[in-house]
C-alpha positions as CSV (number, residue, x, y, z in Angstrom):
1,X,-28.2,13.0,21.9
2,X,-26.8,12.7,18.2
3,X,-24.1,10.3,17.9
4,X,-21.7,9.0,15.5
5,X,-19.8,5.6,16.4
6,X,-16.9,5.3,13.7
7,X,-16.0,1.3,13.9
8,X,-12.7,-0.3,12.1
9,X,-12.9,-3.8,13.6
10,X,-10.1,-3.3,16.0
11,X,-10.4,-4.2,19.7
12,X,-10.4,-0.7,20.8
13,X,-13.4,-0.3,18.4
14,X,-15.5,-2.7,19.6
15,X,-14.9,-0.9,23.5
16,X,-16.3,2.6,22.0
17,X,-19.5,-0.1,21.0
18,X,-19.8,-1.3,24.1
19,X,-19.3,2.1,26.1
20,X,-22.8,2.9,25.0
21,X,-24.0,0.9,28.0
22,X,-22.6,4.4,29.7
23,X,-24.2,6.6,27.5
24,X,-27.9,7.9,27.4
25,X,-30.0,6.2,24.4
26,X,-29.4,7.9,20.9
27,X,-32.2,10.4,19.7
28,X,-29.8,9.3,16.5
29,X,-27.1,6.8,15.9
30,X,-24.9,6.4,12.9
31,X,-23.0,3.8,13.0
32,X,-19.6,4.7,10.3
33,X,-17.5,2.2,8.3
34,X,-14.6,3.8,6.4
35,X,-12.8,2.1,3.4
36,X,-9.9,3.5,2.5
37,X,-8.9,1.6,-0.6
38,X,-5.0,1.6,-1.2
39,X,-3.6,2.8,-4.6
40,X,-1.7,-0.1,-6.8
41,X,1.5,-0.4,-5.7
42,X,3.2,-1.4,-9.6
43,X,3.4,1.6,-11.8
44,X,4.4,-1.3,-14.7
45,X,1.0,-2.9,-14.2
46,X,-1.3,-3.0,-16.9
47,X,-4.2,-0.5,-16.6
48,X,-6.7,-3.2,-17.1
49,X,-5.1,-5.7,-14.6
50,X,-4.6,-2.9,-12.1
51,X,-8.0,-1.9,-12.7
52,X,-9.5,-5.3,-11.8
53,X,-7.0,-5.7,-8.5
54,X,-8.3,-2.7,-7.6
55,X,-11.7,-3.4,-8.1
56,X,-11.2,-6.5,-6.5
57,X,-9.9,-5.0,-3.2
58,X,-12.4,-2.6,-2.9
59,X,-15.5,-4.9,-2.5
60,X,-13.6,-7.1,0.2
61,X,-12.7,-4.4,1.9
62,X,-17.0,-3.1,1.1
63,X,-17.9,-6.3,2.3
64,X,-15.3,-6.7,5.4
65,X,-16.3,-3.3,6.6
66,X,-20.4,-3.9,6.4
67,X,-19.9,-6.9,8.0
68,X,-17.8,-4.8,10.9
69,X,-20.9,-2.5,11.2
70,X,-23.1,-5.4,11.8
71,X,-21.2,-6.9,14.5
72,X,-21.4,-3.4,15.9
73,X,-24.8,-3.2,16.0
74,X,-25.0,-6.7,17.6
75,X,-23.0,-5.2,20.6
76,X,-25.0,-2.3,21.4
77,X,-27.4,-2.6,24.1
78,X,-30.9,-3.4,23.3
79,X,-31.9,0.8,24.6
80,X,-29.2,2.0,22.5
81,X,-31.9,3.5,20.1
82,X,-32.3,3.4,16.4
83,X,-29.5,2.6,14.4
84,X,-28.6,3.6,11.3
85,X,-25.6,2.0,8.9
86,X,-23.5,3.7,7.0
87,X,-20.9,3.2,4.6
88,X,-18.0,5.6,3.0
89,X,-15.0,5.5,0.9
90,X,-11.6,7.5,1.8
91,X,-9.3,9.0,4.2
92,X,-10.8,7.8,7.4
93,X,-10.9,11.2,9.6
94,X,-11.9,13.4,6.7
95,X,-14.8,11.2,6.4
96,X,-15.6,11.0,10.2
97,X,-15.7,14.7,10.2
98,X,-17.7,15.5,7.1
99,X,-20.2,12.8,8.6
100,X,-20.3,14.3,12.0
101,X,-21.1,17.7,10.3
102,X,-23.8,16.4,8.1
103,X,-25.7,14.2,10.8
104,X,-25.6,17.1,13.4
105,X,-23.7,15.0,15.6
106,X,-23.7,16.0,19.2
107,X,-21.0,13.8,20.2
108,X,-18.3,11.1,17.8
109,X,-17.5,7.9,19.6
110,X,-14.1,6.6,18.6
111,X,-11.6,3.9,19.9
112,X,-8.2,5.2,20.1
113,X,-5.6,2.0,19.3
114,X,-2.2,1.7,20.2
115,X,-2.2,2.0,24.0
116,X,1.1,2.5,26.3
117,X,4.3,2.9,24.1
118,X,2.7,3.8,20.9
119,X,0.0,6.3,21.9
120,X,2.0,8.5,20.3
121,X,1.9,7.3,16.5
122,X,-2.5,6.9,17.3
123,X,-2.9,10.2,18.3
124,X,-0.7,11.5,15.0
125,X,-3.5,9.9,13.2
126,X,-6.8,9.2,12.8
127,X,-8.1,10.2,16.7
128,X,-5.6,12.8,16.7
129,X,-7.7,14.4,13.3
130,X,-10.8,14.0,14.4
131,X,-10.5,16.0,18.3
132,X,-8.6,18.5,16.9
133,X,-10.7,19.3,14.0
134,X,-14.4,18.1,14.9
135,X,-17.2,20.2,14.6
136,X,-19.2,18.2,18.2
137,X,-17.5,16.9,20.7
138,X,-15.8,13.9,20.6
139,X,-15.2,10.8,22.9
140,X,-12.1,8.6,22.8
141,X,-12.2,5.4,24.3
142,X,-9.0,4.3,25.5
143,X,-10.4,1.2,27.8
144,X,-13.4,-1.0,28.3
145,X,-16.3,1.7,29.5
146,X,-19.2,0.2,30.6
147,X,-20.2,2.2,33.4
148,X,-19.2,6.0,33.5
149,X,-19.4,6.7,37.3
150,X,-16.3,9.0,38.0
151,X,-15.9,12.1,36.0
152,X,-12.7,14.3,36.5
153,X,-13.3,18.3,34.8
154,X,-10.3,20.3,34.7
155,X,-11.7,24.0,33.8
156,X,-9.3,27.3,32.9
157,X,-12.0,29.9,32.2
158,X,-15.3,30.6,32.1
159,X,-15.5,29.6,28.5
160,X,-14.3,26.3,29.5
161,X,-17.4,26.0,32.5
162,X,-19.6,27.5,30.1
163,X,-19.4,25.2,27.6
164,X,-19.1,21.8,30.0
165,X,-21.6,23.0,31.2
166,X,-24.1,22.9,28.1
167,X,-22.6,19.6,27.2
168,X,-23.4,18.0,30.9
169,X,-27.3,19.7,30.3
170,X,-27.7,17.3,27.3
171,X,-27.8,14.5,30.1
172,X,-25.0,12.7,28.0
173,X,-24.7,9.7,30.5
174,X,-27.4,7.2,31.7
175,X,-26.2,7.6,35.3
176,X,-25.4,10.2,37.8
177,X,-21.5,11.1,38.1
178,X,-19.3,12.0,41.0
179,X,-17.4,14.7,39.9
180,X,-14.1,16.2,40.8
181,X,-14.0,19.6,38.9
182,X,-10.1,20.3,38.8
183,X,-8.5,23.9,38.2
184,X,-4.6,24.7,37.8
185,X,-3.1,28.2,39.1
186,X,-0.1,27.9,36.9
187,X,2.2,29.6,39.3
188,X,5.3,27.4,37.6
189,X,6.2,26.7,33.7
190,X,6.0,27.2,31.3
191,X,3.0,29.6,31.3
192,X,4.4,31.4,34.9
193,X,8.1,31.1,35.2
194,X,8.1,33.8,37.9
195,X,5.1,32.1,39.7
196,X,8.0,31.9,43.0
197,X,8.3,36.1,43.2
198,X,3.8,36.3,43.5
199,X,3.4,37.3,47.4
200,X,1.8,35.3,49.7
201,X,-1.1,37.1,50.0
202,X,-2.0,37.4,46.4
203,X,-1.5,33.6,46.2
204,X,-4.4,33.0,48.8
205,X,-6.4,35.5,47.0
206,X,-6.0,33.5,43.7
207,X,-6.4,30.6,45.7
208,X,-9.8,31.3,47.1
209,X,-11.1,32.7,43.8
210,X,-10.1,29.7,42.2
211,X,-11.7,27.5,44.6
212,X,-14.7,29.8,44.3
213,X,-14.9,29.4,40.5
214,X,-14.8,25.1,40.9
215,X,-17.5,25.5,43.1
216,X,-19.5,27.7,41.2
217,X,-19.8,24.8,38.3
218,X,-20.0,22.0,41.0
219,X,-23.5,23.8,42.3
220,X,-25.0,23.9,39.1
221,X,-24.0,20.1,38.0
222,X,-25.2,19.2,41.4
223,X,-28.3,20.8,40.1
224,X,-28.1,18.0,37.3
225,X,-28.4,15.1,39.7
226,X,-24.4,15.0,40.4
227,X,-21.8,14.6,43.4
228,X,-19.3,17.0,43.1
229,X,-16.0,17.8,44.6
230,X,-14.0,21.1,43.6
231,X,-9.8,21.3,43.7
232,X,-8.0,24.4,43.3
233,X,-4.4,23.4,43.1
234,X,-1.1,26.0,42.4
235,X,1.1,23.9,39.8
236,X,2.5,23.1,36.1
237,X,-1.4,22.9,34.7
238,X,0.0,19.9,32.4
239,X,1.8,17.6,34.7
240,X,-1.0,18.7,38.0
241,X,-3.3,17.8,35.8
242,X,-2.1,14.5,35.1
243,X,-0.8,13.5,38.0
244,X,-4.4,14.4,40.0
245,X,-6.0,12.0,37.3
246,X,-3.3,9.0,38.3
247,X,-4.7,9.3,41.7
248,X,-8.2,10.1,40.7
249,X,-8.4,7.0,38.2
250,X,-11.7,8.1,36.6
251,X,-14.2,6.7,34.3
252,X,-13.6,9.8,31.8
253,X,-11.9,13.1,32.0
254,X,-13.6,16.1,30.4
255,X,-12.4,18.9,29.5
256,X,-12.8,21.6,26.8
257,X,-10.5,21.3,23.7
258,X,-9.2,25.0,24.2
259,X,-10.1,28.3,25.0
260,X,-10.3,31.2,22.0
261,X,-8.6,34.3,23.4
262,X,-4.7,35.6,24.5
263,X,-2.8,33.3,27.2
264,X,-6.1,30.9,27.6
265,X,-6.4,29.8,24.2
266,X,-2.2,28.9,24.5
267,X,-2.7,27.7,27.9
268,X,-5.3,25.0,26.9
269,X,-4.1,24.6,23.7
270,X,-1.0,23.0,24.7
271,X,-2.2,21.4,28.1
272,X,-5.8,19.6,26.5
273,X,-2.9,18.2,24.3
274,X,-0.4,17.0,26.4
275,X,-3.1,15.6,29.3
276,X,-5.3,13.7,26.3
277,X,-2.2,11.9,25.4
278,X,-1.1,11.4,28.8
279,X,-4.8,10.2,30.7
280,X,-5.3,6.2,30.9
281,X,-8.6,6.9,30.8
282,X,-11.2,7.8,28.4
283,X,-11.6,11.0,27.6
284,X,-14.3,13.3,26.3
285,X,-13.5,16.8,24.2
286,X,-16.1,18.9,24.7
287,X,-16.9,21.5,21.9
């Protein structure tokens, strides 16, 4: 695995360092400051004064973020493999990105602050940036992580199983999971509003397909060394989704950021949104 830890110093940070404990040792590990030095705030300020402020500012805020990226490294686990530091200038998600892209990244690591009433404002931001737009996927730690021993996979489409799939086949976590692989009939809004006038019948014939298409991906992670569990629930996919997680309390959810064609690629579009902001847990993106 290919990762890229981006560290600001915060709390939340330093829990994205530490979940590597969870994660299978780096084939290669870049470990990303970002300094985002802040324009001069007094248009009437002499061009050689606000030159030196700036100046000035800039190699604390160098110095402060190199020394960030060494207590980083100092919290990794000693099997974390081979570290490698690195240090850029500007808007922190553009650079997280662009990094990700250059390194080959298979997977960002990333704290996301601002738990509980402010999630909100975090998830406009920086973490917000970076799932949406990544190139790999992308974890989001949201709590301490030091073991990942409870996975919960809600799935839509094939796509979706597909790619989770190829993402579990990188062996992405030093441990075997149990795994609860989760799909939503959205018999109710907003995608079905008439979900109430389907007949029985063809409700138990969704129903059983549904469970057959869980199970189908729980045989071939099993294959992989995991427990798994499949659910085939009839609901709101959002708020099912969500409320299966409170009960679930996982390590991680994974799912896929969205799916690319008609209804699906609405469908997940909106729900990977609304259930990433919603989970207490840490989640995982998958690409």
């Amino acid at each position: 695995m290919k990762y890229v830890l981006a560290v600001d110093g915060s709390d939340e940070a330093l829990d994205a360092t530490r979940a590597f404990e969870a994660l299978r040792p780096a084939e290669q590990l870049v470990i990303l400051g970002v300094v985002n030095v802040p324009g001069i705030p007094y248009p009437a300020m002499g061009a050689g004064v606000a030159k030196d402020l700036s100046m000035t500012v800039s190699q604390a805020m160098n110095e402060e973020a190199g020394r960030m990226i060494d207590r980083a490294i100092s919290l990794l686990p000693l099997d974390a493999g081979s570290a490698r530091k690195r240090l850029e200038t500007g808007q922190p998600a553009d650079v997280i990105l662009k990094v990700a892209q250059e390194t080959g990244a298979d997977l960002i690591v990333l704290g996301a602050r601002g738990l509980g009433k402010i999630r909100e404002q975090i998830f406009g931001s920086v973490s917000h940036r970076v799932m949406t737009h990544a190139s790999c996927s992308t974890l989001i730690v949201k709590k301490p992580l030091r073991t990942i021993q409870q996975l919960c996979i809600p799935i839509e489409s094939q796509e979706d199983a597909d790619a989770i799939l190829a993402f579990m086949k990188k062996q992405p976590f030093r441990e075997p999971c149990r795994v609860t692989v989760l799909h939503v009939i959205p018999f109710s809004e907003p995608v079905w509003p008439m979900g109430a006038m389907i007949p029985q019948d063809f409700r138990k014939e969704m129903l059983a397909y549904a469970e057959k298409f869980t199970n189908m991906l729980c045989g071939e992670l099993q294959k992989l060394g995991h427990q798994t569990h499949g659910m085939a629930l009839v609901g709101a996919p959002s708020s099912t989704i969500i409320e299966e997680i409170e009960k679930m309390s996982p390590d991680v959810l994974l799912m896929r950021t969205h799916s690319r064609s008609g209804v699906s690629r609405f469908f997940l579009g909106s729900v990977s949104h609304a259930v990433v902001h919603h989970a207490d847990c840490s989640v995982i993106l998958v690409r």
